[in-house]
N, C-alpha and C positions, 0 to 999 in steps of 0.2 A: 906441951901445954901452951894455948895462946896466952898473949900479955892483955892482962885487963887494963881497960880505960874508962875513961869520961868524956867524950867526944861531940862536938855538935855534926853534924852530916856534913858541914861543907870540911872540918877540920880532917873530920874522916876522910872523906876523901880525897883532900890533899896530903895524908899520908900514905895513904893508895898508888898514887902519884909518887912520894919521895921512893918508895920503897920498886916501885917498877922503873924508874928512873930513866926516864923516856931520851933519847937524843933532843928533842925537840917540844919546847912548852909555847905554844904564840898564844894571848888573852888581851881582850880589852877588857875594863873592870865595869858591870850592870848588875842593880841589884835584880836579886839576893843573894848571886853565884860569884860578888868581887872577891871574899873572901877567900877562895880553893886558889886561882892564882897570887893572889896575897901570900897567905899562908906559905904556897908553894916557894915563891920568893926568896922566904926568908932563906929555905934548904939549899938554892943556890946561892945565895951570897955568903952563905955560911959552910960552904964548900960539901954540904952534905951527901948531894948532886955532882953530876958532872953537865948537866942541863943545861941546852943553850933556851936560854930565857928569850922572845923577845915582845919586846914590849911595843905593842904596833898604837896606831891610831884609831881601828875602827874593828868590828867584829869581823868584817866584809873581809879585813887585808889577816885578821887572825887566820881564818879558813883559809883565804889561800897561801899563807906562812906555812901550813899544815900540810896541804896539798902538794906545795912545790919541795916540803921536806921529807916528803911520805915518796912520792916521785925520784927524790933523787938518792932511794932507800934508808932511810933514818924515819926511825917511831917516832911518830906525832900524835900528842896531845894537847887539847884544850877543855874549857867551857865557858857556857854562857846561860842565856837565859832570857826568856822575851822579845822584845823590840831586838833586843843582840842576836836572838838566833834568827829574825825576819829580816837584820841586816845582811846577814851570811848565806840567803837562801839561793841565791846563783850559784855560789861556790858548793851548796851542801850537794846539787844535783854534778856538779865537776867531778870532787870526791868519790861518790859513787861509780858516776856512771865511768872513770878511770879506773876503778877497783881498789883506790886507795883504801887500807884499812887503818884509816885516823878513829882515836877515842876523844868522846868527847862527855864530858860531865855537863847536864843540861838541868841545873834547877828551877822546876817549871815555874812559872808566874804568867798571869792574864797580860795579853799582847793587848798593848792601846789601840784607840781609847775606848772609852775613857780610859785616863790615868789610872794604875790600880798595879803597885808593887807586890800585890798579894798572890794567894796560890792560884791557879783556875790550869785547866790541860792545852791550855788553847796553842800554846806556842809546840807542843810536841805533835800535837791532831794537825795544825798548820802544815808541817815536814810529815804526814807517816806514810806519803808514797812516794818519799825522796830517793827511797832506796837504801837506806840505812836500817840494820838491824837496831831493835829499840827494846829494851830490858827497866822494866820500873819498878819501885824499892821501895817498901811498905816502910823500912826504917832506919836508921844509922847504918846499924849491921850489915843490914841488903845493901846497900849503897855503898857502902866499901867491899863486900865480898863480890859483890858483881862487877866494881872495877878491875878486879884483882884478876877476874875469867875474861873479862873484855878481850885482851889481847888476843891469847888462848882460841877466841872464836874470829875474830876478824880475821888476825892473818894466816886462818886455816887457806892451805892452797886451794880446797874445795869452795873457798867460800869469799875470801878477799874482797870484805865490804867493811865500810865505815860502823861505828856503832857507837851509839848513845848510849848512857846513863840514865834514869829519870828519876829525879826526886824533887817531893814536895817544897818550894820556895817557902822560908821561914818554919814551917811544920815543923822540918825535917830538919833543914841546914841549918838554922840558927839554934833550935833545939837542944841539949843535953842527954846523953842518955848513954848507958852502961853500954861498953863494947869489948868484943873481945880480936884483938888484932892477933895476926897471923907473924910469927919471926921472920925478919928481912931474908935471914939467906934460905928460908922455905918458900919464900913470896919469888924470889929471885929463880929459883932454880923451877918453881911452880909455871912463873913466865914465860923462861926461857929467854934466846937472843934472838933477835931481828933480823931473820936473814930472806929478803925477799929474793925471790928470780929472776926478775927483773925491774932493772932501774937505771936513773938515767948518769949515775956518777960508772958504772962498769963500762971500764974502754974495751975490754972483750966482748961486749955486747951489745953495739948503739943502738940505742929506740927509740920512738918519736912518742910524744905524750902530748895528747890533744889534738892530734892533727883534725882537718876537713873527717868527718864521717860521710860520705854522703847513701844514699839508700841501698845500695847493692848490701853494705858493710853496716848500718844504723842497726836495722832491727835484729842480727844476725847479735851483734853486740848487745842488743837489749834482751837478747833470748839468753846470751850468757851470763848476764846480771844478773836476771829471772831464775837462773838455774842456781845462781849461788846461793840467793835469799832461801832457797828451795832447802839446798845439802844445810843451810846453818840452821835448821831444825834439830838433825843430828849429830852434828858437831856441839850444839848447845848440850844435849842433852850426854855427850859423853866428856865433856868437859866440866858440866856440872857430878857427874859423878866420881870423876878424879878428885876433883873441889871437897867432895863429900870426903871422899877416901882419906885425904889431910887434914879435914877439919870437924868432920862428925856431921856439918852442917850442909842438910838435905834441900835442895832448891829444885822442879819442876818448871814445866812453861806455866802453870797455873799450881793454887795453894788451894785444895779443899779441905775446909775448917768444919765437921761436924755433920758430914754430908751424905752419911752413912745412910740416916732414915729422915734424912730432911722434907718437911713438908714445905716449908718457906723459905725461898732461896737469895741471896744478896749476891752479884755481880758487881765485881768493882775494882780499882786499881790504887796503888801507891799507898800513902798514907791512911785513908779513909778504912781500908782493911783491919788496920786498929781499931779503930771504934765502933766497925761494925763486927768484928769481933764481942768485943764487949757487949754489944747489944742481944750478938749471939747468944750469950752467955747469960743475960738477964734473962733474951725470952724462953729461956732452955728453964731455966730459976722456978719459970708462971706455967708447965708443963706443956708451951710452944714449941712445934720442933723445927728450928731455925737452923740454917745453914747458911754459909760462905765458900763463893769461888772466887778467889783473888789471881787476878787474870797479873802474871810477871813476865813472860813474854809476849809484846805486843805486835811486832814485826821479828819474824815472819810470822801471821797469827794463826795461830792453832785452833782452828776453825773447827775442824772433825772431833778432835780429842774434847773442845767445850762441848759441843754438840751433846756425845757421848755421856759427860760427866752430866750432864741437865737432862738426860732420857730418863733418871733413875724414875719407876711406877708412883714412889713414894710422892714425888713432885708437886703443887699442887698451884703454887702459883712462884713468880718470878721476878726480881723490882733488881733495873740496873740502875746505876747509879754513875754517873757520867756528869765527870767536871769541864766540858766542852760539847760548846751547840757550835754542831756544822751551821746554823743557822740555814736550812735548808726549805723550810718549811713543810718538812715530812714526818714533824713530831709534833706531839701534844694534843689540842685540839682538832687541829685541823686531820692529823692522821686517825683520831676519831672519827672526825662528819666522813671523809674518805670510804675508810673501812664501812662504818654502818653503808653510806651508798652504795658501794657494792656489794655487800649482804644483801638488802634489800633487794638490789639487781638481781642477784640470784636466786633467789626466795621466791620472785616473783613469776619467775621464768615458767612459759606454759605449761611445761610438762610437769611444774613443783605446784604451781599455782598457790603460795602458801598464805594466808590471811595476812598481813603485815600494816601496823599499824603506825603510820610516818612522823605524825603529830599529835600533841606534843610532845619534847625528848628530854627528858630531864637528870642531869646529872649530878648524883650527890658524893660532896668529896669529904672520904672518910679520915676524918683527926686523930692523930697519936693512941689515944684513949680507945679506939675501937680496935686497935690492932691489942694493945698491952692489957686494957682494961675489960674486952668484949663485950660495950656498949658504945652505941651512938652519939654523940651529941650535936644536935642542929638548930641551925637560925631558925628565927621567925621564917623567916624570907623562903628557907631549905621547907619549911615543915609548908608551907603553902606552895610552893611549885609539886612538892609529891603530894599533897593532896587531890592536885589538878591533873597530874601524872594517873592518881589512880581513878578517879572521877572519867577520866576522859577514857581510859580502860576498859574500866567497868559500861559504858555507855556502846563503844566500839564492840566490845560483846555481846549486847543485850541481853 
């Protein structure tokens, strides 16, 4: 039987932490994630640990405390969060592209600026072709049971990459909520010991770490890195079944919530999966048939397998939900006027020759109440631009 608790997400997983009890913890403290080395803290001074703590200056010299600790083979963990993790983004491609497999708890928050300690994806979306595998946690629970398999997949020999945590900033970390923990010498023997193959403390073995790459040797090495993210698909996926095997509790690269005969579908990640949950749940209540894919592995991303899960016939439309703009300028409106342009382009084309009417183009955005309610509600402003909309239609046809 697991031990029940009361936990907020960052408490969680700095007992995640005491109980894997790493050779090596380097942190600097940023909200929302100061708390996990905080917390952490106390276990080493309180002899709980045997943990060399160190308490650096900057996020930048945490990473490489990590790096140079993981290098000269001792488990390394930290976390951060934000501006912390855009501090550390040299180091996070070092990490990787070394094969270090460092854990790191990463409680998201919107990267400045503006200022904004709050949640947004921006700092994980920032890193997600760093090369680090990235696993993100709807709740407490996720967020401590997917520390607890970190290890487990990084330092698979097939796979010897870094990997993050993800969880919601304040949602999640500051939060309270029912948890059930795993017993230390299950968690412990679950782990296992750190024994890498190579590193730089074996006098039987000397290595160079970091040297010059230059092109004969770059990409040859980047295809090997390419292959790890590759094997930690299935390494994930028989590590979370081990996981299951101890604990009852079933984890997937994705969570399909009701999706059996779903006509309406929510894609989404981390915390948000709760409440769209809920929503599930109400529009199931009003004889809607809602569904959820809650996407938990993000790197490597399981491209085919989403694919798949969103073919079902039932299907009928599809709303992601995404708390980071690439800021790219290939969403929203503008990827609107795009698309229609090239419909039109096509439409038009000799051999379709298809009537196509360009102007005017009016778009009406549909409020809470037409999805929950199945009625309309529109401005003055809405109800005269689709007037003109159909006037100009009806005219265009004669």
């Amino acid at each position: 039987m697991g031990i029940r608790e009361r936990l907020s997400g960052n408490e969680a997983a700095a007992i995640a932490m005491k109980q894997i009890n790493p050779d090596v913890v380097a942190a600097f403290p940023i909200t929302p994630s100061t708390e996990i080395p905080q917390y952490f803290s106390t276990f080493v001074s309180n002899g709980t640990v045997d943990t060399e703590f160190v308490a650096v200056e900057s996020e930048h010299s945490a990473m490489s405390a990590c790096v140079g600790a993981e290098a000269a083979g001792a488990r390394a963990m930290t976390a951060t969060s934000a501006n912390g993790l855009s501090f550390m983004w040299e180091m996070l491609y070092i990490a990787s592209g070394s094969r270090l497999p460092i854990v790191m708890s990463l409680v998201n928050r919107a990267v400045s600026g503006p200022l904004n300690i709050h949640n947004d994806h921006s700092d994980a979306m920032g890193v997600r072709d760093a090369g680090w595998i990235m696993l993100f946690s709807e709740n407490n629970q996720e967020a401590y049971d997917n520390l607890i398999m970190a290890h487990q997949i990084a330092e698979n020999k097939d796979v010897l990459l870094p990997l993050m945590i993800c969880q919601d900033g304040f949602i999640t970390s500051h939060s309270i909520e029912n948890i059930e923990l795993i017993e230390d010498d299950k968690v412990k023997e679950f782990v296992g010991t750190y024994k890498p193959e190579h590193y730089l403390l074996n006098h039987d073995e000397p290595v160079a770490m970091g040297p010059m790459d230059l092109q004969a040797f770059l990409f040859e090495h980047k295809y090997q890195q390419a292959e790890g993210m590759r094997n930690a698909k299935k390494v994930i996926a028989e590590v979370s079944a081990e996981f299951e095997k101890m604990t009852g509790r079933k984890y997937s690269f994705f969570e399909e919530y009701k999706m059996e005969d779903a006509e309406y579908v929510v894609v989404c990640m981390n915390s948000t999966a709760g409440t769209a949950k809920f929503t599930v749940d109400n529009l199931r209540s009003k004889c809607i048939k809602a569904g959820l894919l809650k996407i938990r592995m993000f790197r490597p991303f399981p491209a085919s397998e989403i694919a798949e899960a969103l073919s079902k016939e039932s299907i009928k439309s599809i709303a992601v939900l995404d708390k980071s703009d690439s800021v790219n300028g290939a969403g929203g409106a503008s990827a609107t006027a795009k698309c229609r342009e090239k419909l039109t382009e096509l439409l038009t084309l000799p051999f379709i020759r298809a009537d196509v009417m360009t102007m005017p183009q009016t778009g009406i955005q549909l409020n809470m109440e037409a999805w929950t309610e199945g009625h309309m509600m529109l401005t003055e402003e809405q109800m005269t631009n689709l007037r003109l909309q159909v006037n100009a239609f009806l005219e265009h046809i004669g």
